[in-house]
C-alpha positions, 0 to 999 in steps of 0.5 A, spaced: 451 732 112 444 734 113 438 727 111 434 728 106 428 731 106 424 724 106 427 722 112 427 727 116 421 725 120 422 718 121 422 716 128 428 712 127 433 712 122 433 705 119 431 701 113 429 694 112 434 690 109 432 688 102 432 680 102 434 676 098 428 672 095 423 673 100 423 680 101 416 683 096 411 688 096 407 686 102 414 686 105 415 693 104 408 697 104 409 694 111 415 696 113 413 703 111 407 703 115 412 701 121 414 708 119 422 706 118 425 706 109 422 699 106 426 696 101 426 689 096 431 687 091 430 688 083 431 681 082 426 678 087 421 680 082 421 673 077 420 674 071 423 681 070 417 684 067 413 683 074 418 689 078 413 694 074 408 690 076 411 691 084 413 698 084 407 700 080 403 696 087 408 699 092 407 707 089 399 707 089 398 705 096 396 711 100 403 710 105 407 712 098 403 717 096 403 721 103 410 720 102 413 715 106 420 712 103 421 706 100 426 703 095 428 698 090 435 695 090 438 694 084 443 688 084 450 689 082 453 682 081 460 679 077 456 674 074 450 678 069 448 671 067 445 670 073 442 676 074 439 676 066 436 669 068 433 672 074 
């Protein structure tokens, strides 16, 4: 199975792991420029409303628009309670 066309031209393929709490913008713009996939989970932005806000930051950096990849994970967990609190 080929790699999509995003990726084929990473020096390596690797993706930052998305890290609980500590991973943010900053993080994964870096990890862009670092030329492997950047990522953050959706729940580290706190109140939810700020995940627009992060993503909208990531998106406008010129990386982003030259078309380097980057994610957003979007937690699954058994307790929806604590992901509604986040």
């Amino acid at each position: 199975m080929p790699l999509p066309a995003i990726l084929q031209n990473l020096p390596l393929p690797i993706i930052g792991s998305p890290l609980f709490i500590i991973s943010n913008p900053k993080l994964v713009i870096e990890q862009c420029k670092a030329g492997i996939v950047g990522s953050m989970p959706a729940l580290n932005a706190r109140p939810a409303e700020q995940l627009d806000e992060w993503l909208a930051e990531i998106s406008e950096t010129r990386l982003v628009q030259q078309g380097e990849p980057g994610q957003a994970g979007r937690a699954v967990c058994d307790q929806p309670d604590r992901a509604q609190e986040q």
